[in-house]
N, CA, C and O of each residue as an XYZ file, in Angstrom:
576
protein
N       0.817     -1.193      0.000
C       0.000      0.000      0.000
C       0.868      1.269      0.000
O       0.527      2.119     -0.823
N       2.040      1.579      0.855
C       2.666      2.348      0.841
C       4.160      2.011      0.710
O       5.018      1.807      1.569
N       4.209      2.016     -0.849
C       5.596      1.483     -1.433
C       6.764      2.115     -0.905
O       7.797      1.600     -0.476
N       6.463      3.207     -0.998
C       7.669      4.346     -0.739
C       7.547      5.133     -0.093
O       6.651      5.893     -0.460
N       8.276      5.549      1.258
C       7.714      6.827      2.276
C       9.206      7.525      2.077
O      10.347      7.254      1.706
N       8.345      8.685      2.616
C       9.235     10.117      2.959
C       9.636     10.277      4.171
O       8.632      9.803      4.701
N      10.185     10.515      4.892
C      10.823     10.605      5.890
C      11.687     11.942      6.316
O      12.915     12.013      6.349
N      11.026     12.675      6.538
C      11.552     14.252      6.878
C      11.891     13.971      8.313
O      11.144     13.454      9.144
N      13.411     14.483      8.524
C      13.726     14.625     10.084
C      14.521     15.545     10.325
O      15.230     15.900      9.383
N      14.658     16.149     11.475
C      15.890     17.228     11.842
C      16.610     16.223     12.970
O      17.598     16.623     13.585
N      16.294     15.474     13.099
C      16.317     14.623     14.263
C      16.704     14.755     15.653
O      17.665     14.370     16.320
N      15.082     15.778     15.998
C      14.668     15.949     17.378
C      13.927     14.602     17.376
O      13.482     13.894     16.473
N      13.968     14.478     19.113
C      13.144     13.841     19.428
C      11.476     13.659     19.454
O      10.861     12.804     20.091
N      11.053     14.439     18.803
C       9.791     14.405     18.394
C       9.876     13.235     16.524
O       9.247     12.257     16.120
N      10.724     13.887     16.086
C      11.130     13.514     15.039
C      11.436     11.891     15.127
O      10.777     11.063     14.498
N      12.355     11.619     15.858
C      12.656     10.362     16.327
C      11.708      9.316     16.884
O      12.186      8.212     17.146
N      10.176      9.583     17.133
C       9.339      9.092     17.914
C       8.533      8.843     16.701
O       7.326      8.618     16.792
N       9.285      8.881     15.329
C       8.285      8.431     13.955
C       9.021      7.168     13.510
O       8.178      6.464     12.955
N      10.110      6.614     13.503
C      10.930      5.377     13.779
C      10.186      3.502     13.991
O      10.306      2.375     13.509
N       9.450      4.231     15.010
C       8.537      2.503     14.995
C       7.539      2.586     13.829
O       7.406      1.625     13.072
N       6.873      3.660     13.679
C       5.998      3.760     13.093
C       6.388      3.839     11.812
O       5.411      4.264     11.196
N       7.652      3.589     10.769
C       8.045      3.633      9.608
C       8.368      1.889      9.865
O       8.506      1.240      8.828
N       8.509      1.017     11.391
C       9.204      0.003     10.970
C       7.852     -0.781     11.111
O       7.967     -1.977     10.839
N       6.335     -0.283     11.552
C       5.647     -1.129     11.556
C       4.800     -0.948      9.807
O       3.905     -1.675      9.378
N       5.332      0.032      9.216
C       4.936     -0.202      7.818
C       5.602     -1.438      6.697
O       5.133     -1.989      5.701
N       6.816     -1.532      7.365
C       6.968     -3.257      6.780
C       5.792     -3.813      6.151
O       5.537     -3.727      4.949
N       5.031     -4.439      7.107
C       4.027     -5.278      6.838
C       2.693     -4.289      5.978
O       1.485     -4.339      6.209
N       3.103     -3.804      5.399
C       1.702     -3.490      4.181
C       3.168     -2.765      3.159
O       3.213     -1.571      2.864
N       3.968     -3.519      2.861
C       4.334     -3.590      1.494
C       5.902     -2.970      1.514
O       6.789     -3.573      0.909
N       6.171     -1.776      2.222
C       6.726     -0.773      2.079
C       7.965     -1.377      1.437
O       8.376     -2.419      1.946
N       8.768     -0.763      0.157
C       9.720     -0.970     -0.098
C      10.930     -0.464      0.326
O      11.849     -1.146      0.780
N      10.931      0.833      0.166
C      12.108      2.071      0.944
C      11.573      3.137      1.541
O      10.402      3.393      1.258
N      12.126      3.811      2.281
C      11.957      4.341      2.863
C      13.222      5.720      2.760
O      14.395      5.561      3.101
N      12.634      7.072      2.204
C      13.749      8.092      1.963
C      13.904      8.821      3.281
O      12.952      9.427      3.773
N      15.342      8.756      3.975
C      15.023      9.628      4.898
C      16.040     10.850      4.531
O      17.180     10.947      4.077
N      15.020     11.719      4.970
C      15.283     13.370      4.129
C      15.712     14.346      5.096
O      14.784     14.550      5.879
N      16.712     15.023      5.368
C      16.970     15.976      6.008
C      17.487     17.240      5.404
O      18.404     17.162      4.586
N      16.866     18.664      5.810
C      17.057     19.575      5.125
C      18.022     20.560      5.872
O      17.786     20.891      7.034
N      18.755     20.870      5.410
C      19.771     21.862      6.158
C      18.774     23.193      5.723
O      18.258     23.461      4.638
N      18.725     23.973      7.158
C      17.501     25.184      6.762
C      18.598     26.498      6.434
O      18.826     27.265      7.370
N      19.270     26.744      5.095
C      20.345     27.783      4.363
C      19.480     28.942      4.054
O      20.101     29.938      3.683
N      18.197     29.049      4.118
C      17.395     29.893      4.398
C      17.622     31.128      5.688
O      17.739     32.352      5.644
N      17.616     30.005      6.948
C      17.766     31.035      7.919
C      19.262     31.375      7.989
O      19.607     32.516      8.295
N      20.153     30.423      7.716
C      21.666     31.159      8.152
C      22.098     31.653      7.157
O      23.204     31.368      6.698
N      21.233     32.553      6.606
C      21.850     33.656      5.348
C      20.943     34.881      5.767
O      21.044     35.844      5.006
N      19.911     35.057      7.034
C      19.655     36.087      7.328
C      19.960     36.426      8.822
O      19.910     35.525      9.659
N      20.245     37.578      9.138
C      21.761     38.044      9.026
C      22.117     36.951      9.795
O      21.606     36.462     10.803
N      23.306     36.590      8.987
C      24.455     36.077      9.167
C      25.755     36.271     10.092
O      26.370     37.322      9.912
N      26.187     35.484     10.946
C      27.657     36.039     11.604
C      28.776     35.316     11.087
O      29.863     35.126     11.634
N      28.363     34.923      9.925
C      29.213     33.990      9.318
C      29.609     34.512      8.007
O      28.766     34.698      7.128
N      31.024     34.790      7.813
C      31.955     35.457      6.709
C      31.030     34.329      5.361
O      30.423     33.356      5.808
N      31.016     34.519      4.157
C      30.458     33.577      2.765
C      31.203     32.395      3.148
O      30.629     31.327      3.362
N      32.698     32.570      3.262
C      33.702     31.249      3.295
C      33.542     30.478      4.247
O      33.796     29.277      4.158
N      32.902     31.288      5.774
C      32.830     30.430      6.780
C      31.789     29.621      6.620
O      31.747     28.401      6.775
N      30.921     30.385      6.290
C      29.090     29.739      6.211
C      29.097     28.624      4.932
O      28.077     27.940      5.007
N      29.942     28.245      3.789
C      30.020     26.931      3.111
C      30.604     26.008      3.934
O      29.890     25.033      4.171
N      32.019     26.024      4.599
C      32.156     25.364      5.503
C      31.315     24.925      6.793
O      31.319     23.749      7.155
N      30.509     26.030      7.551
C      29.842     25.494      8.303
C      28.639     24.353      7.955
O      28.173     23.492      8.701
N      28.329     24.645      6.640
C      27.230     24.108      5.848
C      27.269     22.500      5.701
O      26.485     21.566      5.871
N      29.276     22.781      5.091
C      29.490     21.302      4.959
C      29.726     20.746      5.804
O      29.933     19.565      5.527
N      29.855     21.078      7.208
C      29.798     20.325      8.553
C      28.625     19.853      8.658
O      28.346     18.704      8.998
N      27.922     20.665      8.387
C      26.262     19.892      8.706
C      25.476     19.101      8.070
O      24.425     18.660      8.534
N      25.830     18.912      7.194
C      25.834     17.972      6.207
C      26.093     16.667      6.340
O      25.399     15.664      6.170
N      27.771     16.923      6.843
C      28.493     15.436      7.290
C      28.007     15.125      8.636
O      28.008     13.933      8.942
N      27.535     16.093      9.615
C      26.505     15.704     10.576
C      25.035     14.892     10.104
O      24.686     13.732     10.324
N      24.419     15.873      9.453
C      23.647     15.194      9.294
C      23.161     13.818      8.872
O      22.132     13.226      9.199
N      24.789     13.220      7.547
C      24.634     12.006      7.251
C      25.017     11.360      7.697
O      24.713     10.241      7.284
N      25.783     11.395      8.637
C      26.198     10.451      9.940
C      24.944     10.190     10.826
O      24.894      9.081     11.360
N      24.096     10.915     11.015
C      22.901     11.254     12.168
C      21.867     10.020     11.367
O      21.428      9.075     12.022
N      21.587     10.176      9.986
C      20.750      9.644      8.944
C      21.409      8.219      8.796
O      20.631      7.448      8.233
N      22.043      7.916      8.975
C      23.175      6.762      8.466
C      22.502      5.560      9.696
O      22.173      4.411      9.402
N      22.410      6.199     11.147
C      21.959      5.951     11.945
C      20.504      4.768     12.251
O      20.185      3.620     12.562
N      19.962      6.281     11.826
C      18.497      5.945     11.363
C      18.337      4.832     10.437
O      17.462      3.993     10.647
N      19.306      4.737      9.172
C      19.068      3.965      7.963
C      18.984      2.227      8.863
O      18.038      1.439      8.863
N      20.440      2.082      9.596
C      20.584      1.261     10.408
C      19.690      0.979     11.339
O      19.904     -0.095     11.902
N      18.839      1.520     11.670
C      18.164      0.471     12.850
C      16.544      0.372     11.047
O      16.047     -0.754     11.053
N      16.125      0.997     10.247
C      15.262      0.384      9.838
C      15.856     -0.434      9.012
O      14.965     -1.206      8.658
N      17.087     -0.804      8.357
C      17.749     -1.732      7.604
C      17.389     -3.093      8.517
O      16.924     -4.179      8.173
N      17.766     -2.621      9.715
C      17.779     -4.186     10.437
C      16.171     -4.666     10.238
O      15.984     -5.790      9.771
N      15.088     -3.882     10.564
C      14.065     -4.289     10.620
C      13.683     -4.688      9.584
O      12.479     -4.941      9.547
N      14.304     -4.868      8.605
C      14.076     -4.924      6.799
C      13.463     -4.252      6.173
O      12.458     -4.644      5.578
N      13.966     -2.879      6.131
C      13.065     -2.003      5.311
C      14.470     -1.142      4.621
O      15.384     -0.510      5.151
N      14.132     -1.465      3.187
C      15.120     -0.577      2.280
C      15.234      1.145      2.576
O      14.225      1.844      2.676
N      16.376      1.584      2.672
C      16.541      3.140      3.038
C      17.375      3.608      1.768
O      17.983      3.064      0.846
N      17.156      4.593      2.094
C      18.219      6.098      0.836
C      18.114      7.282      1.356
O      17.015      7.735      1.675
N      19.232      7.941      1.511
C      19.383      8.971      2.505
C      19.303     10.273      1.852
O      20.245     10.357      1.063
N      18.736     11.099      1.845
C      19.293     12.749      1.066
C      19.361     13.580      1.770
O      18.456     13.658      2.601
N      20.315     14.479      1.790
C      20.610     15.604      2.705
C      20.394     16.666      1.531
O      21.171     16.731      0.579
N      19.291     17.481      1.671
C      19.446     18.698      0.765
C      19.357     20.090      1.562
O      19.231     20.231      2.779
N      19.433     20.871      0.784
C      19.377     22.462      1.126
C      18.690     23.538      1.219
O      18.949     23.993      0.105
N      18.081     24.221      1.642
C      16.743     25.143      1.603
C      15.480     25.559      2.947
O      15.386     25.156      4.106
N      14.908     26.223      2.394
C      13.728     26.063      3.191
C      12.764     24.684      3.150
O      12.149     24.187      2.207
N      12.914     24.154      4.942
C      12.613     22.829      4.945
C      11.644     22.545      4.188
O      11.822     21.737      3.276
N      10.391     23.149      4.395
C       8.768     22.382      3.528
C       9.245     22.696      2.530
O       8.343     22.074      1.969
N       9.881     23.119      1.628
C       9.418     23.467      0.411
C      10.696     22.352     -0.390
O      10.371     21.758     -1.418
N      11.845     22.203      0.089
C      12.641     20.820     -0.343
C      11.626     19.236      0.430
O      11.981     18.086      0.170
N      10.606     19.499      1.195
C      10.334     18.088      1.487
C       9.173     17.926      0.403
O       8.659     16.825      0.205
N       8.839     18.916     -0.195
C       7.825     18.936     -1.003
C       8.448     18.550     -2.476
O       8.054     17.784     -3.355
N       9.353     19.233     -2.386
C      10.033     18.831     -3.861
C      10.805     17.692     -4.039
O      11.405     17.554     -5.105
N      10.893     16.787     -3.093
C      11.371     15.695     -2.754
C       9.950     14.743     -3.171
O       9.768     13.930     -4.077
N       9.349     15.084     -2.429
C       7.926     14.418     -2.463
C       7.548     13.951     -4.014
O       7.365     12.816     -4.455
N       7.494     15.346     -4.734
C       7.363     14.964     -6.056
C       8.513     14.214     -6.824
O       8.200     13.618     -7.855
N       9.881     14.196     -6.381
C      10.827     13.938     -7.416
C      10.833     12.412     -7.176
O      11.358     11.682     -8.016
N      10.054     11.708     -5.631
C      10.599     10.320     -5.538
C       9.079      9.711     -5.761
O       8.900      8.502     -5.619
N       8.007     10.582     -6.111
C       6.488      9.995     -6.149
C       6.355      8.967     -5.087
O       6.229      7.745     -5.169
N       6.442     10.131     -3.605
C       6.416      8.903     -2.368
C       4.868      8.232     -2.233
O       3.959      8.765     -2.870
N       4.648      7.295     -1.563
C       3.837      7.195     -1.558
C       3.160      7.601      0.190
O       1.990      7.982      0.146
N       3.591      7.564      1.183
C       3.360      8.579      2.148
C       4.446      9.673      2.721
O       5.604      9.474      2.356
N       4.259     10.569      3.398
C       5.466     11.363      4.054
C       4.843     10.776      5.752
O       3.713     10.488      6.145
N       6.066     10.787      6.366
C       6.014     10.164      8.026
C       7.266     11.490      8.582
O       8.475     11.612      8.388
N       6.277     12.286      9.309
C       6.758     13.429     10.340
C       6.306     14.082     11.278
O       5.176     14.554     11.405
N       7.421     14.139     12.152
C       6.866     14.817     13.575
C       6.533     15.829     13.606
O       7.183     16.618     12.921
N       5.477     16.314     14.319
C       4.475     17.465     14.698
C       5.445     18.046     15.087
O       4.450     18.572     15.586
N       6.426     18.558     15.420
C       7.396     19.394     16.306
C       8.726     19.027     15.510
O       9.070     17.902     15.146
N       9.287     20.039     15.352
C      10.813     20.249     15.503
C      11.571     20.662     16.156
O      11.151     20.854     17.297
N      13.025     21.037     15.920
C      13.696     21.451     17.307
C      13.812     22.922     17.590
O      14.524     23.433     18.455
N      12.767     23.725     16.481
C      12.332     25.286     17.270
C      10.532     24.988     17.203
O       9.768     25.370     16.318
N      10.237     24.289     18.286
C       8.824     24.166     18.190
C       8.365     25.486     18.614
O       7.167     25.600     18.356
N       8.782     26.367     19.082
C       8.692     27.966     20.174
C       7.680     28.331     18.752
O       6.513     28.657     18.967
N       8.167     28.260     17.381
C       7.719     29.169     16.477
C       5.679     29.071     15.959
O       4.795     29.838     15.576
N       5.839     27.764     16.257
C       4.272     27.400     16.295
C       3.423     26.263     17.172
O       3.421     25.077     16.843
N       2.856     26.667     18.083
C       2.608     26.241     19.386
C       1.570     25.145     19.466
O       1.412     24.317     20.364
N       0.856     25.318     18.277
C      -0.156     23.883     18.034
C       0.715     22.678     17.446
O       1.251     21.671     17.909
N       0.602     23.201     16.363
C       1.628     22.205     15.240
C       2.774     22.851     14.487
O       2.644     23.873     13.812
N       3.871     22.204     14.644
C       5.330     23.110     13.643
C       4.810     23.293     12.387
O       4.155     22.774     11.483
N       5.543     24.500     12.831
C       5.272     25.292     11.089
C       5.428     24.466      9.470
O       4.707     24.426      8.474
N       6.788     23.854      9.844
C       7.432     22.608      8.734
C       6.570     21.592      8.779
O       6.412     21.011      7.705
N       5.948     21.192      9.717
C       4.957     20.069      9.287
C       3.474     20.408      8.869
O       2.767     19.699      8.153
N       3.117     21.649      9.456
C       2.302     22.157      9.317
C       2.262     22.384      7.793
O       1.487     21.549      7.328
N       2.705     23.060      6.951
C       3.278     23.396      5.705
C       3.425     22.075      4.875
O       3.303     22.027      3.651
N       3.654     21.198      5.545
C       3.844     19.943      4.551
C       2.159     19.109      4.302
O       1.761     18.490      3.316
N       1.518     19.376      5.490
C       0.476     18.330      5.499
C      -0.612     19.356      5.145
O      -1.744     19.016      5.491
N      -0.487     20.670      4.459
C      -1.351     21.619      3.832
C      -1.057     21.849      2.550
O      -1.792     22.567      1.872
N       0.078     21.262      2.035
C       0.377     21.780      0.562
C       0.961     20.254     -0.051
O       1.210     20.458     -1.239
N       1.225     19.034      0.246
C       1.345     17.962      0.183
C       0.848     17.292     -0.578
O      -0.227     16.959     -0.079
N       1.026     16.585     -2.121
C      -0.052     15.973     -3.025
C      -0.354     14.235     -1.983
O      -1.446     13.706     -2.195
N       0.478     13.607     -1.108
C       0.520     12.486     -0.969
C      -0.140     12.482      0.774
O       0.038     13.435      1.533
N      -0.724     11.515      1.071
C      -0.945     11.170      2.097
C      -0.022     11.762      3.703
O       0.948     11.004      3.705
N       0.079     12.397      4.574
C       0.603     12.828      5.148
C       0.152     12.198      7.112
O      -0.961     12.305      7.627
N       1.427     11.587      7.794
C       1.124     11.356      9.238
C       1.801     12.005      9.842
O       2.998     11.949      9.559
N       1.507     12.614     10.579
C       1.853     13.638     11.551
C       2.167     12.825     13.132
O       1.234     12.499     13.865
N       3.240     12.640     13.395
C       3.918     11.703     14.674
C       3.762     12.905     16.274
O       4.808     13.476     16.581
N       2.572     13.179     17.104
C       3.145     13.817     17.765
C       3.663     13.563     18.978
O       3.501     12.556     19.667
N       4.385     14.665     19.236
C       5.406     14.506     20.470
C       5.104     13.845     21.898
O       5.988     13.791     22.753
């Protein structure tokens, strides 16, 4: 039923509390599972305390954080037998999980209600919020 999921994380623990719930999709088909993390280059380009040269470097730290962090993740749903593929892209989060969405024709997105500035929207995060309002595919919202 749900061949292919999306997997948006910053990997807070809200984020992290969507994990069982990608490994109990096993059993209705799931083939892979993309887990997607967006470096937000949006906000650390307004204002900035970071020289151009510093802020690519800092970028590419987070990056290699992040796919180490994702690598993680891949590993505990690998074990459970569920195929993974990792992408680390760049931008404003909803709008790369959206364009992700379309480029892998997921068949659900799996994300936490909260991220790690939940301060900014007090019902539901803005980034998930944004995803499960403008979203062509089925959308679960994991909350905290």
């Amino acid at each position: 039923m749900f061949r292919k999921i999306l997997y948006p994380t910053d990997f807070s623990d809200t984020a992290n509390k969507a994990i069982p719930f990608l490994k109990q999709f096993k059993d209705t088909g799931t083939e892979e599972v993309i887990i997607l993390h967006v470096i937000d280059t949006y906000r650390l380009r307004i204002p900035s305390i970071y020289m151009p040269t510093n802020l690519i470097s800092f970028i590419d730290k987070m990056v290699i954080e992040a796919t180490e962090k994702a690598k993680k993740v891949a590993d505990v749903l690998t074990d459970a037998g569920i195929g993974t593929r990792i992408r680390i892209e760049q931008g404003l989060p909803f709008r790369e999980i959206l364009r992700v969405e379309d480029e892998e024709d997921v068949s659900i997105i799996v994300i936490g209600s909260h991220g790690k500035s939940n301060i900014e929207e007090m019902f539901l995060g803005s980034v998930s919020e944004n995803v499960m309002r403008k979203s062509k595919s089925p959308v679960l919202i994991v909350k905290r």
